[in-house]
gemmi code that builds the backbone of each chain (N, CA, C; Angstrom):
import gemmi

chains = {
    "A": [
        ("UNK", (162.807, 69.801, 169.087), (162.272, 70.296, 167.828), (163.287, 71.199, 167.140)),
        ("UNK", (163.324, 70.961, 166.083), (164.333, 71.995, 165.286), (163.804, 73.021, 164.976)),
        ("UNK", (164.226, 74.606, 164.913), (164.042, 75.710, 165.017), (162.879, 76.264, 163.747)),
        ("UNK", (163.146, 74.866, 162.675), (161.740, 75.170, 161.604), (160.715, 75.010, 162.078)),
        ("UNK", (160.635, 73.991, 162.650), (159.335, 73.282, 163.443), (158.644, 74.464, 164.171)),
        ("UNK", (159.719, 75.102, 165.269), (159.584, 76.197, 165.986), (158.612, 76.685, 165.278)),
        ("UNK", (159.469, 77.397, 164.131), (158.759, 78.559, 163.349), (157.242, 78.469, 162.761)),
        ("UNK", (157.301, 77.255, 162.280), (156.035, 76.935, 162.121), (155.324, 76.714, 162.616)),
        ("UNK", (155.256, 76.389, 164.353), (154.278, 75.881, 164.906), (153.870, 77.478, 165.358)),
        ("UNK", (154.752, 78.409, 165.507), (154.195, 80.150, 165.802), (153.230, 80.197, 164.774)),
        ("UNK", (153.831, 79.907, 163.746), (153.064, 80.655, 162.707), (151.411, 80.037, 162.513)),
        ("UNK", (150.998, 78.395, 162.869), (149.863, 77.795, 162.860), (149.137, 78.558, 164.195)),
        ("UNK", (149.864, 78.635, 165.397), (149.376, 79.245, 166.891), (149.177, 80.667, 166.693)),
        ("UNK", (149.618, 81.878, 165.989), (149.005, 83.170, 165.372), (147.877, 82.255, 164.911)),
        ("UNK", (147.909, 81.698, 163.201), (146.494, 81.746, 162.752), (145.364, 81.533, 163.167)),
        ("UNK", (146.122, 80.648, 164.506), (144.722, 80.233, 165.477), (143.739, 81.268, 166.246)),
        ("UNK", (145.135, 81.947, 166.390), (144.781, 83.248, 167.730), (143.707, 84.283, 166.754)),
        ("UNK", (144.296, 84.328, 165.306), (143.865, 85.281, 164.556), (142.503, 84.744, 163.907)),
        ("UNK", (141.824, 83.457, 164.239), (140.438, 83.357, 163.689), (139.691, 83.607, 164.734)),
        ("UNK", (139.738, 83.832, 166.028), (138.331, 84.469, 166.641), (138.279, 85.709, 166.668)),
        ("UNK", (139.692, 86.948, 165.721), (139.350, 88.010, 166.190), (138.848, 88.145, 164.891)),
        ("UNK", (139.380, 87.597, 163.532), (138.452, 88.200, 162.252), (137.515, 87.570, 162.777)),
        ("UNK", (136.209, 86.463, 163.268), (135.113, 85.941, 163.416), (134.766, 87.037, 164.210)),
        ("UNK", (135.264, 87.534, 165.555), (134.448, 88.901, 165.997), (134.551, 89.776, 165.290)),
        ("UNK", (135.555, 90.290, 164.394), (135.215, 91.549, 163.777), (134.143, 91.466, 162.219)),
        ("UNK", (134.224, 90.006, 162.242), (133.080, 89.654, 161.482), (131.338, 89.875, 161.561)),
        ("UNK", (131.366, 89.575, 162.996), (130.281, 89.490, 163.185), (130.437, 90.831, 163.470)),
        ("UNK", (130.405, 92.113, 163.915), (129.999, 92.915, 164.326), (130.288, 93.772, 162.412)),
        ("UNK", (130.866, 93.449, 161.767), (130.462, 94.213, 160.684), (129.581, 93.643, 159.680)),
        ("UNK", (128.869, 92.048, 159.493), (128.027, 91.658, 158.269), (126.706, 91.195, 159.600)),
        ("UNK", (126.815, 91.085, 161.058), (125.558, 90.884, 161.884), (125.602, 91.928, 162.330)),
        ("UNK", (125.893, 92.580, 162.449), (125.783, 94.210, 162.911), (125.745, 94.365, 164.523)),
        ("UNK", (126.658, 92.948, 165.079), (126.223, 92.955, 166.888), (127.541, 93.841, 167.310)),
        ("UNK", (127.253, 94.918, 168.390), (127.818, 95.942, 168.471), (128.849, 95.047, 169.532)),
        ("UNK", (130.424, 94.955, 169.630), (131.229, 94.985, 170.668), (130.808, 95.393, 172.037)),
        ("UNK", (130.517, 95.399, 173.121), (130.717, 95.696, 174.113), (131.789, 96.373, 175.129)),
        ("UNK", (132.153, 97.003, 175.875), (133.711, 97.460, 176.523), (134.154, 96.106, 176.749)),
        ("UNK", (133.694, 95.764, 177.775), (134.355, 94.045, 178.295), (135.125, 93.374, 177.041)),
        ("UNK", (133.946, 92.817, 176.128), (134.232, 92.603, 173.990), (135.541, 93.011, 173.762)),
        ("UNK", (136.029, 94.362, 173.566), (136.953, 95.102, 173.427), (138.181, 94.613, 173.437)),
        ("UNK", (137.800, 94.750, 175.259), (138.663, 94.632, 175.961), (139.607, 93.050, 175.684)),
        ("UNK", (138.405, 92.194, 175.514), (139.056, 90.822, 175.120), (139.926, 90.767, 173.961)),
        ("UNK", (139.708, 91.538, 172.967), (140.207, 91.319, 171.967), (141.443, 92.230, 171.532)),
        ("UNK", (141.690, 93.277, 172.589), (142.634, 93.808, 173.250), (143.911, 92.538, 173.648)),
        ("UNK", (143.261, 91.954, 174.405), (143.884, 90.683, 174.798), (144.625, 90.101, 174.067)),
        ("UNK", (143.844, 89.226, 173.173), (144.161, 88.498, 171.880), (145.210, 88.746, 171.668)),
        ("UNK", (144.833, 90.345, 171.038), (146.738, 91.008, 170.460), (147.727, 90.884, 170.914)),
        ("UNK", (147.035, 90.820, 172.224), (148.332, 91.190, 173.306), (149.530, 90.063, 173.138)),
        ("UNK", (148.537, 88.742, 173.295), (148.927, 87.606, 173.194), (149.846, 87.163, 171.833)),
        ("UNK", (149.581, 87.920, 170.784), (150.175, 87.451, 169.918), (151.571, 88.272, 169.917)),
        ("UNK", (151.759, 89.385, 170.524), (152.793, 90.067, 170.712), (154.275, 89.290, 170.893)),
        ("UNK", (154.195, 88.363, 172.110), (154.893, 87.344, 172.110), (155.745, 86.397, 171.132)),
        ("UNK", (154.842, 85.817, 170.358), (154.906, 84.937, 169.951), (155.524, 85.530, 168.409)),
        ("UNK", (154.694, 86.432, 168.203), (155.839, 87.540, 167.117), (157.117, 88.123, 167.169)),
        ("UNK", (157.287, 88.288, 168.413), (158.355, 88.861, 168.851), (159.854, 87.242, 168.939)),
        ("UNK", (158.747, 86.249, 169.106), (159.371, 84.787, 168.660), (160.047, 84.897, 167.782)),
        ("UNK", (159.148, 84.782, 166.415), (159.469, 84.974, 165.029), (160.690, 85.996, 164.428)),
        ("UNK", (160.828, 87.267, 165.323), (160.962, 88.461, 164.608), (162.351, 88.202, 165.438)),
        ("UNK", (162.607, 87.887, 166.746), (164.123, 88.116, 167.448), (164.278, 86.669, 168.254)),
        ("UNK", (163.808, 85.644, 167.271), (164.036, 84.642, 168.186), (163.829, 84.047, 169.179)),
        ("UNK", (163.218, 82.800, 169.759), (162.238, 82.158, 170.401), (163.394, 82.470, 172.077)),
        ("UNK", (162.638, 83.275, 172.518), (163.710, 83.582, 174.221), (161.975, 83.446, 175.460)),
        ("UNK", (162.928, 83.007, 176.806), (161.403, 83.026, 177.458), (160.847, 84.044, 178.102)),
        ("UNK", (161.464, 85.188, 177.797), (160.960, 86.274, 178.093), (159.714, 86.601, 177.094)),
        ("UNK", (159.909, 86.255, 175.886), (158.909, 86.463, 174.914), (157.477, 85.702, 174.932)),
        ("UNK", (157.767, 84.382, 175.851), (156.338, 83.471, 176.113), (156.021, 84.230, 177.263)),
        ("UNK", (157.057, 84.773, 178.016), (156.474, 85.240, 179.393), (155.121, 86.242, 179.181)),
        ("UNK", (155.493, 87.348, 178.291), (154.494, 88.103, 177.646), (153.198, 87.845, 177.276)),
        ("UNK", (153.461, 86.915, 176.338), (151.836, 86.106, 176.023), (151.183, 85.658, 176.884)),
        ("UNK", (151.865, 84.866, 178.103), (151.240, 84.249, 179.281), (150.873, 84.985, 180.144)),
        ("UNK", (151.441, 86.573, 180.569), (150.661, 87.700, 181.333), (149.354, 87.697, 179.964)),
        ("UNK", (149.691, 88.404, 179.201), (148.330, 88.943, 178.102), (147.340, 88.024, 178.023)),
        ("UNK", (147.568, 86.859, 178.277), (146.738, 85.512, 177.973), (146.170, 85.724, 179.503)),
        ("UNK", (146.746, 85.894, 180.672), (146.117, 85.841, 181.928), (144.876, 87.045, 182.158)),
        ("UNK", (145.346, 87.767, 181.355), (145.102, 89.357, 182.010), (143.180, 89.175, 180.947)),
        ("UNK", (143.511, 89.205, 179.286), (142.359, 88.415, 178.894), (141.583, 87.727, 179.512)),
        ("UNK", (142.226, 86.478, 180.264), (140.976, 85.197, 181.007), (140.577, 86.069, 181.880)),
        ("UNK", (141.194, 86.992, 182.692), (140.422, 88.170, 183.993), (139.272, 88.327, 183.369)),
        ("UNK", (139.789, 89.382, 182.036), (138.384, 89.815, 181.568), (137.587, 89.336, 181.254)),
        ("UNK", (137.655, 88.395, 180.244), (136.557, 87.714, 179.852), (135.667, 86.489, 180.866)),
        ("UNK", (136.709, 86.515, 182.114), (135.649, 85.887, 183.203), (134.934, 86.488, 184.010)),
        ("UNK", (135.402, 87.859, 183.833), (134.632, 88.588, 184.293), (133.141, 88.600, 183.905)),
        ("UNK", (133.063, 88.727, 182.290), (132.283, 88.842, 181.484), (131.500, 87.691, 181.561)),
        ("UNK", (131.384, 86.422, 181.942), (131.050, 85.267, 182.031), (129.950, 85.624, 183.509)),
        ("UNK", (130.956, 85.811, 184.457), (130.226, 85.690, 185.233), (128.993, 86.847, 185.656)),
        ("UNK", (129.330, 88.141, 185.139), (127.943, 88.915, 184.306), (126.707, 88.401, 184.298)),
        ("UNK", (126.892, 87.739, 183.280), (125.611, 87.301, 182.395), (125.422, 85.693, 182.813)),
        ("UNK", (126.000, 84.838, 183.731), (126.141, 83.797, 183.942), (124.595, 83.283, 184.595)),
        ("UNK", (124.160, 84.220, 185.499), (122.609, 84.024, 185.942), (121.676, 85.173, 184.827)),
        ("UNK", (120.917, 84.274, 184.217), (119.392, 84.755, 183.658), (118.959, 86.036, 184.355)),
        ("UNK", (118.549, 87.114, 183.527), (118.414, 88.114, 184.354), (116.305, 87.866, 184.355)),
        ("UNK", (116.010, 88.394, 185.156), (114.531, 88.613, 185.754), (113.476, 88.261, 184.343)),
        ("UNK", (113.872, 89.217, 183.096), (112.986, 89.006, 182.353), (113.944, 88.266, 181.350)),
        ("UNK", (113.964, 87.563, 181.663), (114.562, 86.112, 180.915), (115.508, 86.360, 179.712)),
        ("UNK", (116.368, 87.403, 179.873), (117.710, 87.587, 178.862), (118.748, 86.717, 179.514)),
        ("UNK", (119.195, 86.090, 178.677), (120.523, 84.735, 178.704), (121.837, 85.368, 178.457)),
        ("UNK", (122.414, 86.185, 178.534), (123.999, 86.460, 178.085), (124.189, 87.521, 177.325)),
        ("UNK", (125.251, 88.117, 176.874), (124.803, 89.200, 175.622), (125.306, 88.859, 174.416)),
        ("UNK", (124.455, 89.066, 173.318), (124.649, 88.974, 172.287), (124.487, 87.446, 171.778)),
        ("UNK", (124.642, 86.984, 170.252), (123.981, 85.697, 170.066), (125.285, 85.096, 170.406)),
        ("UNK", (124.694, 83.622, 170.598), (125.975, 82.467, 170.278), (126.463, 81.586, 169.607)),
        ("UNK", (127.874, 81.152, 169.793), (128.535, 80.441, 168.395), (128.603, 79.443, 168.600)),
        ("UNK", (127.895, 77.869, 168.214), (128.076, 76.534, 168.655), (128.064, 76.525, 170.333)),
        ("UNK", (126.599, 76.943, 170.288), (126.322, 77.067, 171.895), (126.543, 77.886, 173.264)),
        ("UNK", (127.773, 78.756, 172.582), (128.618, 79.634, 173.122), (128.561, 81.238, 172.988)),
        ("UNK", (128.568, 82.134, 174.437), (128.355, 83.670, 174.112), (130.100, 83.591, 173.251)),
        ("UNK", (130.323, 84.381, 173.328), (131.743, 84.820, 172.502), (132.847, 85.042, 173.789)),
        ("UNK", (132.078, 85.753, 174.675), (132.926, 85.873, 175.642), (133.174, 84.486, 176.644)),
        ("UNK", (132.386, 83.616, 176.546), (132.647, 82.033, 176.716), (133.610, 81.872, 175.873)),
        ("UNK", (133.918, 81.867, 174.349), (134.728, 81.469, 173.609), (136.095, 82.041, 173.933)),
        ("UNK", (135.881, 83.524, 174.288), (137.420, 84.250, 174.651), (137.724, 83.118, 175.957)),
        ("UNK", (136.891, 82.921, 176.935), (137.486, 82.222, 177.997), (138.612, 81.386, 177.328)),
        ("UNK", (137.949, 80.351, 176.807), (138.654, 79.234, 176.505), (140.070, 79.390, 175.389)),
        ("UNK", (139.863, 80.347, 173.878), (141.036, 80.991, 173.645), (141.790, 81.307, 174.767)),
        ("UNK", (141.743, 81.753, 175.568), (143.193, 82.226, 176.532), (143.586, 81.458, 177.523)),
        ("UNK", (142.484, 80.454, 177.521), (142.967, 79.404, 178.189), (143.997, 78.422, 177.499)),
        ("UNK", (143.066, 78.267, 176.255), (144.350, 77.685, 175.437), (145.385, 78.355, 174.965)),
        ("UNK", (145.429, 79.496, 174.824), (146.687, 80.184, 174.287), (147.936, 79.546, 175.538)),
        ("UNK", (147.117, 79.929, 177.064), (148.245, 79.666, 178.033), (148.827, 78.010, 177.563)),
        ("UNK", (148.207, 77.050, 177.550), (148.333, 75.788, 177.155), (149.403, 75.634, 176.526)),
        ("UNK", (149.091, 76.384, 174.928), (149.566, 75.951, 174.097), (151.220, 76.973, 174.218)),
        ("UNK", (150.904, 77.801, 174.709), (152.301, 78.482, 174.795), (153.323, 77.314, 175.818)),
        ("UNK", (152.303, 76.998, 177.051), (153.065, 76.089, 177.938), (154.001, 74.484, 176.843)),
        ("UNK", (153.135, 74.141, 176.160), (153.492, 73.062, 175.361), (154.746, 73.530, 174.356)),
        ("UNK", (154.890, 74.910, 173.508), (155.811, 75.649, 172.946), (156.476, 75.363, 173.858)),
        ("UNK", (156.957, 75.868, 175.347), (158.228, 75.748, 176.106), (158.728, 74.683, 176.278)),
        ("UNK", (157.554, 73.591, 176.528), (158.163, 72.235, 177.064), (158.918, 71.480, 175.705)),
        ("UNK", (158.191, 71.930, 174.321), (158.905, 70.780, 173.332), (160.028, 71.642, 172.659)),
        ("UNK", (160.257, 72.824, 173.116), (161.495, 73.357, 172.337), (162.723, 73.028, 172.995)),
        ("UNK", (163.475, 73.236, 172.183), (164.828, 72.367, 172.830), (165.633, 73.772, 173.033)),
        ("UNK", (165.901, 74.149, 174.354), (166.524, 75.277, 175.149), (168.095, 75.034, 174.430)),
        ("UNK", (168.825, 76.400, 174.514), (169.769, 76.299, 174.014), (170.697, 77.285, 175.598)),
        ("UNK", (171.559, 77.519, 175.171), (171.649, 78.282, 176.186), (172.400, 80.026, 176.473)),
        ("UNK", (172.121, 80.352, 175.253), (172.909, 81.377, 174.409), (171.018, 81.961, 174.136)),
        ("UNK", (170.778, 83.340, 174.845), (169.049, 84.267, 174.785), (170.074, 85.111, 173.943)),
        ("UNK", (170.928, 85.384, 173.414), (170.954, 86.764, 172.531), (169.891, 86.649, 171.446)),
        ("UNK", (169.404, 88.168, 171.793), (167.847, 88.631, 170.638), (168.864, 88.878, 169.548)),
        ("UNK", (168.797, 88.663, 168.508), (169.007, 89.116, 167.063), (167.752, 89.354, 166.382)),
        ("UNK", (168.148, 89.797, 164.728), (166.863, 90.351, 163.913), (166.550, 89.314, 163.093)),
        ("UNK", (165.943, 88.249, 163.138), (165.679, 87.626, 161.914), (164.955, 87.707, 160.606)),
        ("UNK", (165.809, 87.588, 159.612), (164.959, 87.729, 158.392), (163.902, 86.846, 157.902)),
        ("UNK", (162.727, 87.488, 157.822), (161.286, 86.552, 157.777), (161.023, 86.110, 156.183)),
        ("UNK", (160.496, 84.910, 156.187), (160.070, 84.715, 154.969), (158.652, 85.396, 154.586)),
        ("UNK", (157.927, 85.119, 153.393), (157.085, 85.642, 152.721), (155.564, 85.125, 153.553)),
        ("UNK", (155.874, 84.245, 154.050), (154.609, 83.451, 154.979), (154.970, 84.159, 156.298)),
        ("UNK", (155.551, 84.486, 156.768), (155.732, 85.247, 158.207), (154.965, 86.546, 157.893)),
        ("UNK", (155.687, 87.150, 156.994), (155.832, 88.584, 156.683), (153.896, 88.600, 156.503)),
        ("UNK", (153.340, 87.567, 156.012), (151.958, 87.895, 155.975), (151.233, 87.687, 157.086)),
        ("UNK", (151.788, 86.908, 157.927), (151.242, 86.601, 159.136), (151.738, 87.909, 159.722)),
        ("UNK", (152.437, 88.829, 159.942), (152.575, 89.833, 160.583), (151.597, 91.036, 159.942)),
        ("UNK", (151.855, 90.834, 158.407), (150.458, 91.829, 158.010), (148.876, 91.908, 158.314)),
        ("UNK", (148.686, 90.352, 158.589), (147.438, 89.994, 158.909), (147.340, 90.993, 160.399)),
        ("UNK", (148.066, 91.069, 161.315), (147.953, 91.156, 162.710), (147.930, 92.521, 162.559)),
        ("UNK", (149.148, 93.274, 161.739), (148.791, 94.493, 162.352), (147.462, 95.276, 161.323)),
        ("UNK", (146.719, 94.786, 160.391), (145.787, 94.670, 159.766), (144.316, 94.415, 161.014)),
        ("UNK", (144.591, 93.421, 161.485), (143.626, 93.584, 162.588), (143.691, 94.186, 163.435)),
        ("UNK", (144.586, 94.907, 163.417), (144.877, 95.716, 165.174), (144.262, 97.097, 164.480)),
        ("UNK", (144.544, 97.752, 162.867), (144.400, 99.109, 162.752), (142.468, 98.470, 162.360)),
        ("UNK", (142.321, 97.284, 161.854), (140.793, 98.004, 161.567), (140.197, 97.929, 162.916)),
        ("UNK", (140.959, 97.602, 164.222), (140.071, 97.354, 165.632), (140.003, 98.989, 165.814)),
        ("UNK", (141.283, 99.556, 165.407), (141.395, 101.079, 165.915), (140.252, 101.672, 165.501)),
        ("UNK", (139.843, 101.679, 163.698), (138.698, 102.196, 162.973), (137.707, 101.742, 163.652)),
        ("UNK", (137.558, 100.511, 164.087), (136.165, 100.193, 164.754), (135.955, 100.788, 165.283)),
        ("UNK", (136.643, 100.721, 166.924), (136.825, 100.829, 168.122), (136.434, 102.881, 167.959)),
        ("UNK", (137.011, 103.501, 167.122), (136.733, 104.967, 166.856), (135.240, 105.345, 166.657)),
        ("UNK", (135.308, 104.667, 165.759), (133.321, 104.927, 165.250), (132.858, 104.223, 166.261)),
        ("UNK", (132.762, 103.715, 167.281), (131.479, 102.910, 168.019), (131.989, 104.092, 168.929)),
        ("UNK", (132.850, 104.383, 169.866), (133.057, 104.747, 170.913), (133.524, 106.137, 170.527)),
        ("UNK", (134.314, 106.942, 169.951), (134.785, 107.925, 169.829), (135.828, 107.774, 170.557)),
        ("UNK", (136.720, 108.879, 171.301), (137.627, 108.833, 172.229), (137.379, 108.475, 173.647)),
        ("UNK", (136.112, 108.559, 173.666), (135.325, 108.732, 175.098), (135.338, 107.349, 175.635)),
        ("UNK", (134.167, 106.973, 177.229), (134.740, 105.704, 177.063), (133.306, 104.877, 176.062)),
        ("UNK", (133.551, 103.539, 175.865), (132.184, 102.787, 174.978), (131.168, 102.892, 176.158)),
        ("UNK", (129.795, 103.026, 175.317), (128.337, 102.539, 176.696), (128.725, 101.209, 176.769)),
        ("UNK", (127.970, 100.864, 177.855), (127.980, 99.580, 178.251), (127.201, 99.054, 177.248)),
        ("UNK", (126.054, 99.421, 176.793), (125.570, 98.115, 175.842), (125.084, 98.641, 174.089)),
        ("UNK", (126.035, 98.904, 173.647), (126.093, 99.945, 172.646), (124.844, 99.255, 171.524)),
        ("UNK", (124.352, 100.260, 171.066), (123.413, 99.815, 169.815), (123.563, 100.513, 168.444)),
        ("UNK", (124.659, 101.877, 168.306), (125.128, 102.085, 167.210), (126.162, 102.372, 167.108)),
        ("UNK", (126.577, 103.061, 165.844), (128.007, 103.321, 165.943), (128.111, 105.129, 166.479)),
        ("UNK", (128.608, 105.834, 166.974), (128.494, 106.836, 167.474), (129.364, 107.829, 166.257)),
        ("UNK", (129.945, 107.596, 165.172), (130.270, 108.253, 163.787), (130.067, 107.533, 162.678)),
        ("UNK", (128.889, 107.003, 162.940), (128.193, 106.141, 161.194), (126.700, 106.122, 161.444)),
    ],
    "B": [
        ("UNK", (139.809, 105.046, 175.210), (141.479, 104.735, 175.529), (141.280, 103.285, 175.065)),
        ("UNK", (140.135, 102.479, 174.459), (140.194, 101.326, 173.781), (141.016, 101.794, 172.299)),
        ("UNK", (139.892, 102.621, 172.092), (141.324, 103.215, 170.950), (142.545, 103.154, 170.940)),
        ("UNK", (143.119, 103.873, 171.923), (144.476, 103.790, 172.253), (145.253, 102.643, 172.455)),
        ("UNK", (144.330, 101.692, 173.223), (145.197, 100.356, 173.151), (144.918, 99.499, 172.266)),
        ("UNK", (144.498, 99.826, 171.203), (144.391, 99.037, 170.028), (146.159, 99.644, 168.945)),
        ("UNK", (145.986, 101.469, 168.912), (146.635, 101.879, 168.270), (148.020, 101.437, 168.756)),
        ("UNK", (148.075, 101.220, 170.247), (149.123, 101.039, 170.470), (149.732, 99.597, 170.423)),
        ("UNK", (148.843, 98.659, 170.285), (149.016, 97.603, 170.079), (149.707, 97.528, 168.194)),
        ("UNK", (148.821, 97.909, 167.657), (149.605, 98.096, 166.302), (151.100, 98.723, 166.391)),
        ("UNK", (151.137, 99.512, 166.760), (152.399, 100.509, 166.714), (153.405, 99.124, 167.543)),
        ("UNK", (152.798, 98.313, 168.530), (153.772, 97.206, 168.908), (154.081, 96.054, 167.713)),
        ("UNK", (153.205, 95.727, 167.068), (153.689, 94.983, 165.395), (154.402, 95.333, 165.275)),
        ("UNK", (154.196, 96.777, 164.812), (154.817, 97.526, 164.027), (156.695, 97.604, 163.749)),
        ("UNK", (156.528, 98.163, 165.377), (158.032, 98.310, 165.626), (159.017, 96.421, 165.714)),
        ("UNK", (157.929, 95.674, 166.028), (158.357, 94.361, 165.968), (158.977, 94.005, 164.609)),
        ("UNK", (157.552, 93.919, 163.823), (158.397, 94.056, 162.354), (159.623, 94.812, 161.764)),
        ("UNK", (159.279, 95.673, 162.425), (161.006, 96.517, 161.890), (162.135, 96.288, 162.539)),
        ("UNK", (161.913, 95.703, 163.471), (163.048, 95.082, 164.196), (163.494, 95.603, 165.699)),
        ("UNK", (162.637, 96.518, 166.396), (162.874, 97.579, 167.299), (162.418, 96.790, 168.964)),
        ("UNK", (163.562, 96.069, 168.894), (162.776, 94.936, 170.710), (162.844, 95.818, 171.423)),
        ("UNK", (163.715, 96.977, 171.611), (163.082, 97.985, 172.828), (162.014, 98.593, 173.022)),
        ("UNK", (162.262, 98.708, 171.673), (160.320, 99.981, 171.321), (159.304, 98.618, 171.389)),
        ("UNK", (159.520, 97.563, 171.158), (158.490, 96.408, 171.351), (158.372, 96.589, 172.799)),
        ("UNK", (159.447, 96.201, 173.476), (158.867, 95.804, 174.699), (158.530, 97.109, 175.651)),
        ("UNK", (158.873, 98.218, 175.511), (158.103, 99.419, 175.984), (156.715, 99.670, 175.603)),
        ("UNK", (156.914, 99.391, 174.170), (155.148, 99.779, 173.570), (153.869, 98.971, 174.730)),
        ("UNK", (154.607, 97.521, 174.624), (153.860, 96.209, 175.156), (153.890, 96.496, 176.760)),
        ("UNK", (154.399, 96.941, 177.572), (154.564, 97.215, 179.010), (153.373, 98.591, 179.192)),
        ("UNK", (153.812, 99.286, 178.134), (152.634, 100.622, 178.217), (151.256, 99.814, 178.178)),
        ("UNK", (151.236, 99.408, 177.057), (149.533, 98.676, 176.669), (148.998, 98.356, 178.282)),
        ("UNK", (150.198, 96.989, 178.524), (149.414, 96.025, 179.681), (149.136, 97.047, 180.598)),
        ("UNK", (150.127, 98.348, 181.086), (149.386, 99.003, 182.208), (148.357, 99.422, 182.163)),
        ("UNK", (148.187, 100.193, 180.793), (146.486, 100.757, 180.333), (145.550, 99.949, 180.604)),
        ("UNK", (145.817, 98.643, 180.192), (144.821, 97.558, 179.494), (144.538, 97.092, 181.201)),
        ("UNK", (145.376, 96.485, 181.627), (144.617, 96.236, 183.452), (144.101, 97.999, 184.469)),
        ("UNK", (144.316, 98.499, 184.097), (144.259, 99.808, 184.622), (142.712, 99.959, 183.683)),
        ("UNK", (142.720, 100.264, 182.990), (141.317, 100.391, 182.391), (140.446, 98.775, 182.498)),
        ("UNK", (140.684, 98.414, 182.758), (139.807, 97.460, 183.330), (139.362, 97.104, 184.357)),
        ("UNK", (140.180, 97.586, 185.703), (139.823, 97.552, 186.697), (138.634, 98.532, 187.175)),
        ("UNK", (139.389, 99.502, 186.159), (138.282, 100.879, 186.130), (136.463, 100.116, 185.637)),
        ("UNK", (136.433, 99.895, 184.522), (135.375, 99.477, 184.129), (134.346, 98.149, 185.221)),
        ("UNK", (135.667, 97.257, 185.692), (135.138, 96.381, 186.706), (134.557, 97.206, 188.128)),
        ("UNK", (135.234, 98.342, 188.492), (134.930, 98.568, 189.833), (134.251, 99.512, 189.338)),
        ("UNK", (134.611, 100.584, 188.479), (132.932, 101.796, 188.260), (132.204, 101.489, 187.509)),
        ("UNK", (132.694, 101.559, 185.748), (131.403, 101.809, 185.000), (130.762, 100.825, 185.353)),
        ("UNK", (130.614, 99.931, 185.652), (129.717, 98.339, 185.724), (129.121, 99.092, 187.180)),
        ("UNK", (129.503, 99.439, 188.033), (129.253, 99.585, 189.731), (128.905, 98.434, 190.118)),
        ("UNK", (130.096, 97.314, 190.070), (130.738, 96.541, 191.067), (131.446, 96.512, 192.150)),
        ("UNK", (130.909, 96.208, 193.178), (132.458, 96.145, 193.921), (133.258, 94.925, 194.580)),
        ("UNK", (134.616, 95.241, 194.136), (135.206, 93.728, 194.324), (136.011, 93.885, 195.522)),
    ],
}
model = gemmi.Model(1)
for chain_id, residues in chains.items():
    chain = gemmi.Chain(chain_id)
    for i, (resn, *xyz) in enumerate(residues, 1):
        res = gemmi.Residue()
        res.name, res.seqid = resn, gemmi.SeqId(i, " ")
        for name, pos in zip(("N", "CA", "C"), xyz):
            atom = gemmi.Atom()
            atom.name, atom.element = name, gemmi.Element(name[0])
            atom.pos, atom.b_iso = gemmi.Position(*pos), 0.0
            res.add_atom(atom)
        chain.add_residue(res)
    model.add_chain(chain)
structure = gemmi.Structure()
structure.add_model(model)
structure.setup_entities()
């Protein structure tokens, strides 16, 4: 693949990464369903994951930089299987999982499979790029479509901070939060 | 400290965008320790699991 291709296929694999975290930060600001720690924590993840793959974009596709995404992508599936297996048995008085679901799915089912595919799809990034053999990081200058794909991200990372402040404060989140603890 | 690893996750953009791979990859090494470190926490206490 030639190094445009590269670029572009980062830039489609962010937007991907970046629609389940606006869809969660969606839902918890127009359905009003409160994040959870575990929640959080997943979407903690996410970022993590995209760290990588930016760091692609920004100094050049090296495999130290997939290596990153593929810990953050692992460390995510921990959590969010954790979270799975939680709520995986019906509790006594017949609550199913927490919070509603999306095309059949809790959310934290959905994180599963995001980080499953992130690992995937990062694995498929390594196999179709064509290795060179010269890793010097340089700075590359981004175009106007990068540069927004990087605004988007760190845009979601500061309104997670604002969230993440008002539900929880500094302290740690309850386990099954029902308001915001500064709104 | 979700806070924190959110803020610090930004501050890893951040320095990405500006061009700073050391401060990237320090920022990003800090996070992951927090981020499994506070999770283990939450898996083995606040929940009171034990694995």
């Amino acid at each position: 693949m030639t190094n445009n291709i590269v670029r572009k296929l980062h830039i489609v694999a962010l937007l991907l990464l970046a629609m389940p975290l606006i869809g969660a930060y969606s839902i918890q600001l127009f359905m009003h369903e409160m994040p959870c720690p575990l929640c959080l924590l997943q979407r903690v993840g996410m970022l993590a994951v995209a760290v990588g793959l930016l760091m692609n974009l920004r100094f050049g596709v090296h495999p130290v930089h997939y290596g990153l995404s593929i810990i953050a992508a692992l460390v995510g599936a921990a959590v969010a299987t954790r979270q799975v297996l939680l709520h995986i048995v019906p509790t006594a008085d017949g609550i199913t999982g927490f919070g509603d679901t999306v095309l059949g799915l809790h959310l934290y089912s959905w994180s599963v499979v995001v980080f499953l595919s992130s690992i995937l799809g990062v694995g498929l990034l390594m196999t179709l790029m064509k290795w060179g053999k010269n890793f010097e990081s340089e700075v590359i200058t981004l175009n106007n479509v990068e540069k927004g794909v990087f605004f988007l991200f760190i845009f979601i990372g500061l309104a997670n901070v604002a969230g993440a402040f008002l539900e929880c404060g500094l302290i740690p989140c309850p386990d099954n939060p029902i308001s915001y603890k500064y709104w | 400290m979700i806070v924190l690893l959110f803020s610090l996750l930004s501050l890893t953009f951040l320095a990405i965008y500006f061009g700073y791979i050391k401060l990237s990859f320090s920022l990003f090494a800090v996070t992951m320790v927090l981020f499994v470190s506070w999770f283990a926490y939450h898996a083995t206490d606040t929940l009171n699991i034990n694995l």
